[in-house]
C-alpha positions, 0 to 999 in steps of 0.5 A: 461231841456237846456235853464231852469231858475235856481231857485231864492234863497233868500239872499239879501246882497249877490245879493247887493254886486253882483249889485255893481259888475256889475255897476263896470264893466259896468263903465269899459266898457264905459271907454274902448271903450272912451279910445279905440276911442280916441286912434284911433281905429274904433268905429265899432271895439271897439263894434265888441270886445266888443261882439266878447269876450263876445260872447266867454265867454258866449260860454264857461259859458254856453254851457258845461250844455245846449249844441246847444240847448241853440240857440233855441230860443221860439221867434226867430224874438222877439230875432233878433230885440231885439239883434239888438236894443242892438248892435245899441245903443253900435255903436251909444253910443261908437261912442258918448263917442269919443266927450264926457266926460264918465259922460255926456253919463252915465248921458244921458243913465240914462234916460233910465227908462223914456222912456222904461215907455213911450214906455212901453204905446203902445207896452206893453199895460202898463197903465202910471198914472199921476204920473209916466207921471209927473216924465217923463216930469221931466226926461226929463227936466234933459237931456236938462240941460245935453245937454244944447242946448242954449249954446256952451257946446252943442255937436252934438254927444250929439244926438247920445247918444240919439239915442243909448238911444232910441235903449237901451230902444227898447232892453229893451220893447223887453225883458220884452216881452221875460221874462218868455219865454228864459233863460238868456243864449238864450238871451246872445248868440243870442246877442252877437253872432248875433253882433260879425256876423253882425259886422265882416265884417265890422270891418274886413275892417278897422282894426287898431291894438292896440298900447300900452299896455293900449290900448291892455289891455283895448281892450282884457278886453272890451268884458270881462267887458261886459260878466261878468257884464251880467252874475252878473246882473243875478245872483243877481237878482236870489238872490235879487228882483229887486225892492231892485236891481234897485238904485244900477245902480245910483252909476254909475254916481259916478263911471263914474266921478273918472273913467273921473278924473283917466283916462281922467282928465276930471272933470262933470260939475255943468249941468252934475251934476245938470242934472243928479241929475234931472235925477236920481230923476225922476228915482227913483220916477218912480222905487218907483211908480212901486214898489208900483203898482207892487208888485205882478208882477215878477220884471223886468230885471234891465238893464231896469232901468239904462245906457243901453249902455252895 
């Protein structure tokens, strides 16, 4: 049947060493569109390419064995809202990585799994004990000390990382709203077709051609990056649970610091390190507390429980 899930299968390190995998790739994602806008080209550009390309790619992945069909989807409006969520929070993050240093907007992002369990409360009738509401408030002590609001260090385009954090999280309810009920090819091309549309007209305006060959390599790969990394998320967790899956996201924060220092010569700060420190604990607790609580559960995506930039 088109759209079908695949079977999972049962072979933990390999579906480890994919995890790793991904996070690399979603690393080189950031540090393309922070190369790309520093370079000068429009961040509406940079996000156009990055889902222009991996619209293709999914294209070319997918629908040599479900065909059209694959762009029906169960719960169109569900698709719509959450494909938008997505491609806001790449606008909003892509625009911040302009201003701030990669480890700063990989650190904010990790406090995605302490909203998606705040507003995993009113939209999915979770119940959050004190625990778990314990960690949140923790998590969220991590973010300041990142932003560090009292001091010179704070940047305005710190509230955009915010905001990319809060559409990233959106996207996530919606897809645990939508597990169970479209294939992971549905959901690719709805997300990165409906953003290459909504987008074209836009960067179409104010387009500014590449420069160098690293601008054009990293501006030809940004969307291949992207594509790849999604597709190996899937994978692995056809071959591991994501209870096992979900701290790899955390080596990103290592990842985003050498990709800083090569790319950028850009050293984290102690705020950046102590906070994402913070951060990272109180994920991790509130990763082990659902682990503990949900063992019967169909495990969760685990783009929901990491940087949601992607």
């Amino acid at each position: 049947m088109a759209g079908a899930v695949p079977p999972r299968v049962d072979r933990t390190a390999l579906g480890l060493g994919l995890m790793v995998m991904t996070v690399v790739f979603f690393t080189m994602i950031d540090t393309s569109a922070k190369w790309l806008v520093t370079a000068g080209l429009p961040a509406l550009q940079v996000v156009f390419a990055r889902y222009a390309m991996h619209f293709v790619l999914a294209l070319v992945v997918f629908m040599p064995q479900g065909g059209p069909s694959l762009f029906r989807s169960q719960r169109p409006k569900v698709q719509f809202l959450r494909s938008i969520f997505l491609f806001l929070s790449t606008i909003l993050n892509f625009t911040a990585l302009k201003f701030l240093p990669i480890t700063v907007t990989t650190t904010i992002m990790f406090a995605g799994p302490i909203v998606v369990t705040l507003l995993a409360i009113p939209m999915l009738g979770e119940k959050v004990g004190r625990h778990r509401l314990v960690a949140v408030c923790v998590g969220f002590l991590g973010v300041i000390v990142v932003m560090q609001p009292w001091g010179l260090a704070f940047h305005p385009a710190m509230l955009l990382n915010i905001g990319a954090l809060c559409m990233a999280s959106l996207y996530f309810i919606l897809t645990r709203k939508l597990a169970g009920i479209e294939s992971n090819a549905t959901s690719q091309l709805w997300s990165a077709g409906l953003a290459t549309a909504c987008l074209a007209p836009f960067a179409m305006s104010t387009w500014v051609w590449p420069h160098g060959a690293v601008d054009w390599t990293f501006f030809l790969l940004i969307g291949i990056f992207g594509g790849t990394a999604h597709i190996l998320a899937v994978a692995a967790h056809r071959l591991a649970d994501a209870s096992i899956l979900a701290p790899v996201i955390y080596i990103q924060i290592v990842l985003a610091g050498v990709s800083g220092i090569i790319f950028f010569d850009t050293w984290p700060t102690v705020w950046t390190l102590g906070g994402g420190a913070i951060i990272i604990a109180a994920g991790i607790y509130i990763w082990h507390r659902e682990r503990q609580l949900s063992r019967t559960v169909t495990p969760v995506n685990v783009h929901a429980r990491g940087p949601m930039n992607h």
